[in-house]
C-alpha positions in Angstrom: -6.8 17.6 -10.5 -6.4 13.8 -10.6 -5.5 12.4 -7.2 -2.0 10.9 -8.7 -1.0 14.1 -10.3 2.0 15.8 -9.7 1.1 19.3 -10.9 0.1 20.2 -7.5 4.1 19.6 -6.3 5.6 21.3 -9.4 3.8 24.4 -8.7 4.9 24.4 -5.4 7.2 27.2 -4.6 7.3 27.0 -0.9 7.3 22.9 -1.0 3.3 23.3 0.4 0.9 21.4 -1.1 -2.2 19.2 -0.8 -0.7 15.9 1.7 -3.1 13.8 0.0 -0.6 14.0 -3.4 1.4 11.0 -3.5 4.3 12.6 -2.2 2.3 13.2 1.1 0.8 9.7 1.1 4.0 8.5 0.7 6.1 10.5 3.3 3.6 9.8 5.7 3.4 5.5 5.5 7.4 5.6 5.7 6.5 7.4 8.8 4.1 4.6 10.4 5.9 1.6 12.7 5.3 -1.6 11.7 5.4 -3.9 8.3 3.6 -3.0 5.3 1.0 -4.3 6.0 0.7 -2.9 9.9 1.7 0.1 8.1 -1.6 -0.1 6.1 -3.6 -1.0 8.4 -2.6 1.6 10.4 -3.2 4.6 8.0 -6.8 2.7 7.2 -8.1 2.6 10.7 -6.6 5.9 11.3 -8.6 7.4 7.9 -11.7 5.5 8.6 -12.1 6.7 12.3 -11.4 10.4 10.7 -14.6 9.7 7.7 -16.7 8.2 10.5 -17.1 5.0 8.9 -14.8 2.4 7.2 -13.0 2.8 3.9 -12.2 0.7 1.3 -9.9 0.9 -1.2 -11.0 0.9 -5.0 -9.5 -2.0 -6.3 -10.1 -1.1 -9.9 -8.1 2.2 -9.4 -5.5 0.7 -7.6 -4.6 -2.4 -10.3 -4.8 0.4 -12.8 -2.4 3.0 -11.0 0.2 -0.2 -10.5 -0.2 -1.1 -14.3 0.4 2.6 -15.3 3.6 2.5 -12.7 4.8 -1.5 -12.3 4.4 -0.5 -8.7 1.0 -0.8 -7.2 -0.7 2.5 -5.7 2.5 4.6 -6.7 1.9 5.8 -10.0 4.2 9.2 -11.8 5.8 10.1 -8.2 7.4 6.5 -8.3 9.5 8.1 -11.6 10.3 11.4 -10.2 11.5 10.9 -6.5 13.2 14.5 -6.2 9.9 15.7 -6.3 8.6 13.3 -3.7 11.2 14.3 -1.5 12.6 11.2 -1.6 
């Protein structure tokens, strides 16, 4: 399953599903303090202590995701907020 797709949440009886959807991803950065960017940051450091070595983001996927979307790392979800819980 592709990491942006939403089959995962319209499956979903029981509203459980993978938190790494974008629903998830997205639910949990409104939950961070700070700016965006302190927001990112954040959720980076917080991934990168869990891997055990820093992350990066893949560029290339992201610029593609935003030109699928017009929004930048927030690709089908963006369209269909009921299903993001939004």
């Amino acid at each position: 399953m592709a990491f942006n797709s939403l089959a995962a949440v319209e499956r979903s009886t029981d509203g459980r599903t993978n938190p790494m959807v974008n629903p998830g991803a997205i639910a949990t950065t409104i939950l961070l303090p700070g700016t965006d960017e302190q927001k990112w940051q954040c959720l980076a450091d917080g991934l990168s202590r869990f891997a055990g070595h820093e992350l990066d983001v893949d560029q290339e996927v992201y610029v593609r995701v935003g030109d699928e979307s017009g929004q930048p790392g927030r690709g089908p979800v963006a369209r269909r907020p009921r299903l993001a819980g939004l």
